[in-house]
C-alpha positions in Angstrom: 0.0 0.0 0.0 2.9 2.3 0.7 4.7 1.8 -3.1 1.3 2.2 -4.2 0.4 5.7 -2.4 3.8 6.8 -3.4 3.0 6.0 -7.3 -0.2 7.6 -7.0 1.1 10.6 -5.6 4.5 10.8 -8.4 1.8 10.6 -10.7 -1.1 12.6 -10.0 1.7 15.1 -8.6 3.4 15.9 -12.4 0.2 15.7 -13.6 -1.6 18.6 -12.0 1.8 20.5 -12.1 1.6 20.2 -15.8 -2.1 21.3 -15.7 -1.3 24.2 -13.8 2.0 25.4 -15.8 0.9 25.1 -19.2 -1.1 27.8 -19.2 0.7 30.2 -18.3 3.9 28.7 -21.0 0.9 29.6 -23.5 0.5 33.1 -22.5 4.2 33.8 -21.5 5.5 32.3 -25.3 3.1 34.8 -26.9 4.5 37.6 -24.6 7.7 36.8 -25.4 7.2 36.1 -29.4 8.5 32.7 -29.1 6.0 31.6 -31.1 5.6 28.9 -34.0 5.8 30.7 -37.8 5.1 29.1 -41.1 8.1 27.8 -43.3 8.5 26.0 -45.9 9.1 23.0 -43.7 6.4 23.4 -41.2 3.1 24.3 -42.9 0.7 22.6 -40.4 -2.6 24.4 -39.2 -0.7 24.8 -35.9 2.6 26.8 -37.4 0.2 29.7 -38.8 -1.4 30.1 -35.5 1.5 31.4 -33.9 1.3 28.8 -31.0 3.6 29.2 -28.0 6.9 27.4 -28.7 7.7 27.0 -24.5 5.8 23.5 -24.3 9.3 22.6 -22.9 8.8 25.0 -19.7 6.0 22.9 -18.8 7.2 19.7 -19.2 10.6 20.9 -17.6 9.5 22.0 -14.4 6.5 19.3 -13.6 9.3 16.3 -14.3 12.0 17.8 -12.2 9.9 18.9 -9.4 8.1 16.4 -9.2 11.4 14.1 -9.2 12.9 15.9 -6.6 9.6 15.5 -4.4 9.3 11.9 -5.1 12.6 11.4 -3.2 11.5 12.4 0.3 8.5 9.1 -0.9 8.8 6.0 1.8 10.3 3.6 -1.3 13.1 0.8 -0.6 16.2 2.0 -2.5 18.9 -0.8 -3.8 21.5 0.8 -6.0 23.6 2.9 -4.3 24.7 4.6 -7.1 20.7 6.2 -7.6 21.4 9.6 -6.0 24.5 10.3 -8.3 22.6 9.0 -11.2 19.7 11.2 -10.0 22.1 14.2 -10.2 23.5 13.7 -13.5 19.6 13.3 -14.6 18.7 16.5 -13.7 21.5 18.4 -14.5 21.4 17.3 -18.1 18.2 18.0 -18.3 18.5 21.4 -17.0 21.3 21.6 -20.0 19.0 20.4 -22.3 16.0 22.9 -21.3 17.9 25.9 -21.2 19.4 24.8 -24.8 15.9 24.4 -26.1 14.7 27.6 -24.8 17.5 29.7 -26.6 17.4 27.4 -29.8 13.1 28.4 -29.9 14.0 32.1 -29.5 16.8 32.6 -32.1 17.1 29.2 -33.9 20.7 28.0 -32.8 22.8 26.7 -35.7 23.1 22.3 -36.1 26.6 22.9 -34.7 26.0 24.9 -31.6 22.8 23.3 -31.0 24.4 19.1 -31.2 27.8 20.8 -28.9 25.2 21.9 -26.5 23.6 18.2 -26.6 27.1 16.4 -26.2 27.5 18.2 -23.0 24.4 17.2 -21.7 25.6 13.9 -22.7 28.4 13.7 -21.3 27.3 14.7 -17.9 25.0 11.9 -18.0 28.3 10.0 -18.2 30.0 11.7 -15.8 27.7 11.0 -13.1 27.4 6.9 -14.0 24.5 7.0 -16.6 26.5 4.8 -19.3 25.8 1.3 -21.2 27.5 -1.6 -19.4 26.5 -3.9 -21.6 23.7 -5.7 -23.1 21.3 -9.4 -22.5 22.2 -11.5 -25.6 18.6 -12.5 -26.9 18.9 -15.6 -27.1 20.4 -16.5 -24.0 19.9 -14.2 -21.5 23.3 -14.1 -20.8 25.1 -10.0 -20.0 27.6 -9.3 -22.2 31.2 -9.5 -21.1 32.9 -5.9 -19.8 33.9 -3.7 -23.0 36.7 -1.3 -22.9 35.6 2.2 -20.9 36.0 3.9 -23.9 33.8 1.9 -26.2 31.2 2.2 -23.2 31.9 6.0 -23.2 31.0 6.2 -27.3 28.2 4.3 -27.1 26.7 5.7 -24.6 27.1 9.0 -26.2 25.6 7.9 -29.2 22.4 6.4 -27.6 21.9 9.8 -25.6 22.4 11.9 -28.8 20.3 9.7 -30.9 17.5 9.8 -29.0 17.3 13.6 -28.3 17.2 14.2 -32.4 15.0 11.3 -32.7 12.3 13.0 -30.6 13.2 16.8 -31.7 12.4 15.2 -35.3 9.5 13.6 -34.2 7.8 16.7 -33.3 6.5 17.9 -36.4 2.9 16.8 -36.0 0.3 17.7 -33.2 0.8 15.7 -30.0 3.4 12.9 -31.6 6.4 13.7 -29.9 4.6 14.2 -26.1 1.9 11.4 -27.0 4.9 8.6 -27.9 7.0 9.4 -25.5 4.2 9.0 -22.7 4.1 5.5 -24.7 7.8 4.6 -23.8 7.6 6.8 -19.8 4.6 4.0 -19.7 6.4 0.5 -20.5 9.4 2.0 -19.0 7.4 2.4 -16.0 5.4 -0.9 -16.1 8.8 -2.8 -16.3 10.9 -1.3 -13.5 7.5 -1.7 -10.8 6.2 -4.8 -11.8 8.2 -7.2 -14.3 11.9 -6.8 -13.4 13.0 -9.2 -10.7 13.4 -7.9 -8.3 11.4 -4.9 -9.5 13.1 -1.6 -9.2 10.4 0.5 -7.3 12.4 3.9 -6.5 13.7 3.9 -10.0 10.1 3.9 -11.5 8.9 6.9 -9.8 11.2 8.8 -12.6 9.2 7.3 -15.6 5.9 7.3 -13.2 6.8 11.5 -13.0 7.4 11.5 -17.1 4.3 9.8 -17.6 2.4 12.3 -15.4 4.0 15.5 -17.4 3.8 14.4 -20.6 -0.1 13.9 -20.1 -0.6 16.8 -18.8 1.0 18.6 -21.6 -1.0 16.3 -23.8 -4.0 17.7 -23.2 -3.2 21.0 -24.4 -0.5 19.9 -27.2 -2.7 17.0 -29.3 -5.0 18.4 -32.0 -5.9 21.4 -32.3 -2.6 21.9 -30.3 -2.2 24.8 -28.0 1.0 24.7 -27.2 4.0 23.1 -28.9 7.0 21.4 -27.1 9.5 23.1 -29.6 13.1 22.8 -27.9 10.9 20.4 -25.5 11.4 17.5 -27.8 14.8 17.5 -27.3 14.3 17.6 -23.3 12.0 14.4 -23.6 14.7 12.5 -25.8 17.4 13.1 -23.2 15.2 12.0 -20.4 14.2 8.8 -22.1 17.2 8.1 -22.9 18.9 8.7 -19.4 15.8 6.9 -18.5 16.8 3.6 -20.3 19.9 2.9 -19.0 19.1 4.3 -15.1 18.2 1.4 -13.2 19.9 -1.3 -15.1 19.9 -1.7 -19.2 16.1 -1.2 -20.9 17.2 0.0 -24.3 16.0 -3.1 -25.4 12.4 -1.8 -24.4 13.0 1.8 -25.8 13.8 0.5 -28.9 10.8 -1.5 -29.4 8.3 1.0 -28.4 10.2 3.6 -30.2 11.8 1.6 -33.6 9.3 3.4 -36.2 10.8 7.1 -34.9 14.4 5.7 -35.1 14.3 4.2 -38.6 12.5 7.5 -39.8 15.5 9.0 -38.3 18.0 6.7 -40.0 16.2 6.8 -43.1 16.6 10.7 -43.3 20.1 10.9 -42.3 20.8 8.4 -45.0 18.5 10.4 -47.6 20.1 13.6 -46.9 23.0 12.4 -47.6 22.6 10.7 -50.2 21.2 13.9 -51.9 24.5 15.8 -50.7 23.0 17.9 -48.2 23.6 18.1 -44.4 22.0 15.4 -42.1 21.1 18.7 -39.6 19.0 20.4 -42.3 15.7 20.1 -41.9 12.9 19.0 -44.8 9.5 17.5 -45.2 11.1 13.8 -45.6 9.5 12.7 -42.5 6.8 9.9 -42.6 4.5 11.8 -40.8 5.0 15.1 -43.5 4.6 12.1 -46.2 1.7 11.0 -44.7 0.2 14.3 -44.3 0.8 15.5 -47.8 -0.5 12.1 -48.8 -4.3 13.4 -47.0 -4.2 11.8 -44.1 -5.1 14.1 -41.0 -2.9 15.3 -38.3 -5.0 13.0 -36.0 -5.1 10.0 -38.1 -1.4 10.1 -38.4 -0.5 10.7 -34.7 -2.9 8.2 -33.2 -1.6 5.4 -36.0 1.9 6.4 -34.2 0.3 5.9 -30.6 -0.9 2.2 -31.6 2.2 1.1 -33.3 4.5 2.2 -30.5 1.7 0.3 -27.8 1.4 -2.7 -29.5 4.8 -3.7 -29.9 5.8 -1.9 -26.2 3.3 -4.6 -25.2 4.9 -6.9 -26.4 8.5 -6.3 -24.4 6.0 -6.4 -21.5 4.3 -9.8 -22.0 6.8 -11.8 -23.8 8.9 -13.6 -21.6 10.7 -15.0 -24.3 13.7 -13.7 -25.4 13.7 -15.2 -28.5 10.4 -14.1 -29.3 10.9 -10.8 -28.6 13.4 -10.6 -31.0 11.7 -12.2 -33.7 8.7 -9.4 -33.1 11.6 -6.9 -33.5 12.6 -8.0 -36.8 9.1 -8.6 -37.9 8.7 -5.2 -36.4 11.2 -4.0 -38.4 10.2 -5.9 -41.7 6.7 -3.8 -41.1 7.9 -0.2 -41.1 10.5 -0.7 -44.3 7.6 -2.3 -46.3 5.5 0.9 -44.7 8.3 3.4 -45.9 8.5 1.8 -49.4 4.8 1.5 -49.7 4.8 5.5 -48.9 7.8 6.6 -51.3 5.7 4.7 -54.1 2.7 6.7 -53.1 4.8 9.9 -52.6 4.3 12.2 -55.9 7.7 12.4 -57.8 7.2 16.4 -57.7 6.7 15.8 -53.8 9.7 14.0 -53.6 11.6 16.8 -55.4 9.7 19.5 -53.2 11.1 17.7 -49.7 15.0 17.6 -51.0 15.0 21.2 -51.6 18.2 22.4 -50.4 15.9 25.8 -49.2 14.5 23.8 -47.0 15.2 25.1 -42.8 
């Protein structure tokens, strides 16, 4: 009854502190002028009502509060290493937030803007938030120690993938916040009740994710009235800290989260195939494809929402670790027949429309 008041109160806690704060993020991003604009990029509904870009304020303050709260919560605690981890948590997130913030106000440069997201990287490092190793699928078996450096890069590479994963996600109403509620949820689900033995004071960070993202939710899916902007990039960091805190669940992230990540790949690999810069934005996304195709912004998003349940459910309910990873390569098959089936439908003028080099 205790672990369960606790959750209850981490939850509904971010939750009403999102209700509360997103309000006046709406009124304070208009004040400001940190406000969405049309461009040939981002033509949605949403971008030519000048929405309030400071989504990220919101989630920000409920997820950190509310994680600081959640400490003084009567919940056994195992790894000793938590509070240090905890640390390195927040202060890349506070990184990452500030980052956002000035890169919504005057549009930081794809230099500037991935320095600024290495050194929130690498303070997750530096306080113990690294990959150690990984379960081999078929045997269950942990990997054998790799060389600190190796740990270092990869690491670094999981952090910085996922932040641009979810900044690129957000390009339709309520997709970023709405799948990464998705992944706080199975995250959450697996630390309190499925690990052995189950990881309760590390699911209150998830648990407090799942109750900001909601909140924000209700104000950022369709019409949205209030964007994430530099948000997203908040959200990837903490999922991604989020993943490894607590003991490996990449495995888990990746599931809930493959179709974002091989939308990702598939436009760094398109870009450059093209010879233009990875960084610079276009309307190559699937959800822009979709879109111009005539689906609707909701259609779209809740599509997203199922795909990203069903196969987190699956992580959750498979004991199997074979047959989890035959769902992730039948997973897998799925979304590239998906993305061909889409670049067929995709009008060849489209196609030239969305390489555009004056694309921002």
């Amino acid at each position: 009854m205790v672990e369960l008041s606790a959750f209850a109160i981490t939850f509904f806690l971010a939750l009403g502190l999102s209700l509360l704060i997103t309000p006046l993020m709406i009124r304070m991003g208009v004040r400001l002028g940190i406000v969405t604009r049309v461009t040939p990029r981002r033509v949605n509904e949403g971008d030519a009502r000048s929405l309030s870009k400071l989504g990220g304020g919101t989630l920000f303050v409920s997820f950190v509060l509310t994680v600081l709260l959640a400490q003084l919560l009567d919940v056994p605690r195992f790894d000793p290493n938590e509070p240090n981890r905890l640390i390195g948590l927040l202060l890349g997130s506070c990184i990452m937030f500030v980052v956002g913030v000035v890169d919504d106000w005057i549009e930081l440069r794809p230099l500037p803007l991935l320095a600024a997201q290495f050194v929130a990287a690498a303070v997750a490092v530096h306080f113990e938030i690294f990959i150690e190793g990984f379960n081999n699928p078929l045997t269950g078996d942990v990997t054998s120690t790799w060389p600190f450096a190796f740990t270092v890069g990869l690491t670094l590479f999981w952090i910085l993938g996922m932040i641009n994963t979810v900044n690129w996600l957000d390009g339709l109403d309520g997709l970023s916040s709405g799948v990464v509620f998705i992944v706080a949820v199975v995250l959450f689900i697996n630390s309190a009740f499925v690990l052995v033995p189950p990881q309760k004071s590390v699911s209150l960070l998830p648990l407090a994710l799942m109750g900001s993202t909601l909140g924000f939710l209700l104000y950022n899916f369709y019409p949205a009235r209030i964007f994430a902007g530099g948000g997203a990039m908040l959200l990837g960091y903490i999922i991604a800290c989020l993943s490894i805190i607590g003991g490996a669940k990449m495995a888990t992230v990746l599931m809930v989260m493959a179709l974002p990540i091989m939308d990702t790949a598939w436009q760094i690999i398109n870009r450059l195939m093209t010879g233009r810069s990875p960084f610079k934005g276009d309307r190559g996304h699937i959800h822009h494809r979709l879109l111009d195709l005539g689906f609707s912004q909701r259609q779209i998003v809740l599509g997203y929402y199922v795909f990203c349940t069903f196969f987190g459910s699956l992580t959750l309910v498979l004991e199997s670790r074979s047959f989890k990873l035959i769902s992730l390569l039948i997973m897998l098959l799925i979304i590239l027949v998906g993305f061909g089936l889409v670049w067929m439908a995709t009008p060849k003028q489209q196609k030239g429309r969305e390489n555009s080099h004056d694309l921002v």
